[in-house]
N, C-alpha and C positions, 0 to 999 in steps of 0.2 A: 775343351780345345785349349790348349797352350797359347798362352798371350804372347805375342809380342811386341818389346820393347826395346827401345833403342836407350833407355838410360838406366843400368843397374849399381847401382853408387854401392852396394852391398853386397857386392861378389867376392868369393873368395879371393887369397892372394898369392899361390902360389911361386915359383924362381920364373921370370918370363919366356926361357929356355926349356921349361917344365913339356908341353907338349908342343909338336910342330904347329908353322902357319900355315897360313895359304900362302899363296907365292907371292900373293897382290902386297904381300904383309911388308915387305921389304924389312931394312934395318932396323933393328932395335933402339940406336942412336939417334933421339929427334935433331932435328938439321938444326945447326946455331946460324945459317947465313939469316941477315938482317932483311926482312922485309917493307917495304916502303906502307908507312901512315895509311890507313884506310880513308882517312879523308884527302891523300893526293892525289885517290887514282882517278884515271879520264882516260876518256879512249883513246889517246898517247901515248899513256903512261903502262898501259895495264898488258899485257903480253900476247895474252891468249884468251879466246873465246871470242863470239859473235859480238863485236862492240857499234856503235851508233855515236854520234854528239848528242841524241836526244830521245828522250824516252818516249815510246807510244804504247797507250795501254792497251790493255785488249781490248775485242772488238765489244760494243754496246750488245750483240746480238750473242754473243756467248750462252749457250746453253748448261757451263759447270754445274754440276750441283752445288749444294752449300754444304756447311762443314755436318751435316748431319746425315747424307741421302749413302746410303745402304748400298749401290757400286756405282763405280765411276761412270760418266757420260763421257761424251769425247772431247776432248783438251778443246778447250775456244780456242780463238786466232792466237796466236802464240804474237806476245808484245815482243817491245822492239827493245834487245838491253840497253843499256847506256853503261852498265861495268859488264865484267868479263862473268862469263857463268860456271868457269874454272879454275879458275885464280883464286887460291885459298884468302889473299889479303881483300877481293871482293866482298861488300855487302851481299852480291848477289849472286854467289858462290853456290850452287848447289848439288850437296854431297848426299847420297845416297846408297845402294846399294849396287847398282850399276856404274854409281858414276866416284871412283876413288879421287882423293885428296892426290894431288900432282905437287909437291913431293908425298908421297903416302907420310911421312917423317916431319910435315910441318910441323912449326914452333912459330907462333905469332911474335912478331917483336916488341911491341906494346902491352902487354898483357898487365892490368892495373885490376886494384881491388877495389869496388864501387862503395861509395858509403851510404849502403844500405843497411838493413838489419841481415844478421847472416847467422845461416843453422848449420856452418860449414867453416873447416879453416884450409890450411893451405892451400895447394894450386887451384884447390875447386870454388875455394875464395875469389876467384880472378877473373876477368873476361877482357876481351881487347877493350883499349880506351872510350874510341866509339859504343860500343855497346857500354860500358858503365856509363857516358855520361845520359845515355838514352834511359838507361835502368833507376840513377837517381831521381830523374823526372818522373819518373814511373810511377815509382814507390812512394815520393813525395804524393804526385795527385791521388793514389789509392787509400793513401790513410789520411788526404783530409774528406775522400769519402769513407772516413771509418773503417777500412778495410786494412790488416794488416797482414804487409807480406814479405817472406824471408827469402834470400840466396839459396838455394839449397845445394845447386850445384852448378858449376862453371863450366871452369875452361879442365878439361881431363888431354893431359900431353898422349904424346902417342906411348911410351912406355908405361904408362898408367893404363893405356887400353888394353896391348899387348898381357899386364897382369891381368886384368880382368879377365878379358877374353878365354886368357888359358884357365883361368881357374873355371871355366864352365865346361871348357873343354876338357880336363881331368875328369871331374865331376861326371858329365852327363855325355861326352861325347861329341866329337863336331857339327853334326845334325841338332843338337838339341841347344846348343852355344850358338848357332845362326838367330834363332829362334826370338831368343834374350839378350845380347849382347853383339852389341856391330863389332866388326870386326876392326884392326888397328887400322887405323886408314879410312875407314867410311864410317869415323862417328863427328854430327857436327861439334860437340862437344869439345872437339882437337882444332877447333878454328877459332875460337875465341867470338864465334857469332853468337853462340846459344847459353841458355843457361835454364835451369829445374827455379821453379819457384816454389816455397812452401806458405803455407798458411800460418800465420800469428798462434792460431790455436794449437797447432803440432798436429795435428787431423787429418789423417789418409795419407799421409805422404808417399809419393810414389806407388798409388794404389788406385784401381777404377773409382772409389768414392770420392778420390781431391777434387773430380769435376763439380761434385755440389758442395765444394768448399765458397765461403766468402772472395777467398784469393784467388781462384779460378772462374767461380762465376764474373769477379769484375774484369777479369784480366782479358776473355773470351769476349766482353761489349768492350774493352774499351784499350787494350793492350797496341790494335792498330795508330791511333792516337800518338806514339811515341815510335812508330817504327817496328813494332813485334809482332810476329804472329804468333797461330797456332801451331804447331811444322807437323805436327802428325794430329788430323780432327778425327772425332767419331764416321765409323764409315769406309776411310779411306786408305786400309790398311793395303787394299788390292794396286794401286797408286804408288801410295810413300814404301811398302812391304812393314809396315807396323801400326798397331793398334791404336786406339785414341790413348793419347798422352794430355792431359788439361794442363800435365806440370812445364810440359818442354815447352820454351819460348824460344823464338829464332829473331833474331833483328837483321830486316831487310831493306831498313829506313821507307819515313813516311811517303812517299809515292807509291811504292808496291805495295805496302800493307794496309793504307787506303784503299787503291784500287781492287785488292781481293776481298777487300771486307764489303766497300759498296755494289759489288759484282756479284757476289758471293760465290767468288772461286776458291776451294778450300785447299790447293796445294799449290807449292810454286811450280811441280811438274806441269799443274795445266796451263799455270798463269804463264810459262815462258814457253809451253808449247813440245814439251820434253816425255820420252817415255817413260809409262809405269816402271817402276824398278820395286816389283812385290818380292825379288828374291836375288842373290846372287849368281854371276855367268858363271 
């Protein structure tokens, strides 16, 4: 069976004009307008999507599975936002395969390189401000529990995706590029929430075994702690439409990544009450 995945840092690289998109692709040109601080948004400030002044988690009686149960059970009570759940500058943005980046063409404004240890340079060196200073914390508590863990991949722009994409698309055709590679537009990668984390050892990278990496086993008990989750668990490919990822970390700060971990609801689909999105419309 054909795995997939939502992060292939090794894709060929073809001209990004090389094969056509999907329509959803829009412009080649990621958008230069400025986007406001992730820490100013409030349900004033934020534009679109279901907002609140105050966060309610899900229900106590939630039946989700946890990140490991083999198919999805039915979404618990969908909690109450407090950011927008479309608004790419939201922490609680979520992008998928049903649900595109509005502008598809986002460019974070803030995009900073966190000082961490890093198995990566340019743009994928990067993640918006909020996320690196969550990631330094990170990386500091994991190696003074002896664990050491690297950047391996960030913030990927939407013409970065665009290469990628096509080059699967050349390659294998656009059925077999859905598969392994999102598409421009619906990778969280292009929001500066997410980032690939590798192992100190260099050990499976981007591969089913990092989950019994040191870097993955810590990151899995205690990545909530800082605001992270898992964004794609074991299990829950029918949900997110991609396989278990140990490497892809999403930062949805600490209220919701708490709450999913002591709940143990392993996608944000259930946690806000949102459809599977196993494939695209």
């Amino acid at each position: 069976m054909t795995a997939l995945t939502a992060c292939s840092p090794g894709s060929p690289a073809p001209s990004p004009t090389a094969a056509g998109l999907p329509t959803a692709a829009g412009s080649l040109t990621p958008s230069s307008t400025a986007t406001p601080s992730p820490s100013t948004l409030s349900a004033a400030a934020t534009p679109s999507g279901v907002l609140t002044t105050e966060h309610a988690p899900a229900a106590e009686t939630s039946t989700a599975p946890g990140p490991d149960a083999s198919s999805p059970a039915p979404a618990p009570t969908a909690a109450t936002p407090k950011f927008s759940l479309t608004d790419p500058t939201s922490p609680w943005v979520v992008v998928n395969k049903r649900r595109p980046l509005n502008p598809t063409t986002f460019a974070p404004a803030d995009l900073v390189q966190p000082r961490v240890r890093l198995a990566i340079s340019g743009e994928a060196s990067m993640v918006n401000s909020t996320t690196a200073a969550a990631a330094e914390k990170m990386f500091a508590a994991a190696a003074a529990d002896g664990v050491i863990m690297t950047l391996a991949s960030g913030y990927r722009s939407y013409s970065t995706q665009v290469t990628t994409y096509n080059g699967y698309v050349n390659t294998d055709g656009r059925a077999a590029a859905d598969t392994v590679s999102a598409r421009p537009g619906y990778s969280e990668h292009q929001t500066g929430w997410a980032m690939d984390i590798g192992d100190g050892g260099g050990v499976c990278s981007f591969l089913p075994c990092f989950a019994d990496q040191p870097a993955a086993v810590w990151a899995k008990a205690n990545a909530y702690k800082f605001g992270f989750i898992v964004r794609y668990p074991a299990g829950m490919q029918a949900v997110t439409g991609y396989v278990h990822e140990a490497w892809h970390l999403r930062y949805v700060g600490t209220d919701v990544a708490t709450a999913m971990a002591t709940r143990g609801i392993a996608t944000l689909e259930q946690y806000f009450g949102l459809p599977a999105a196993p494939g695209y419309l």
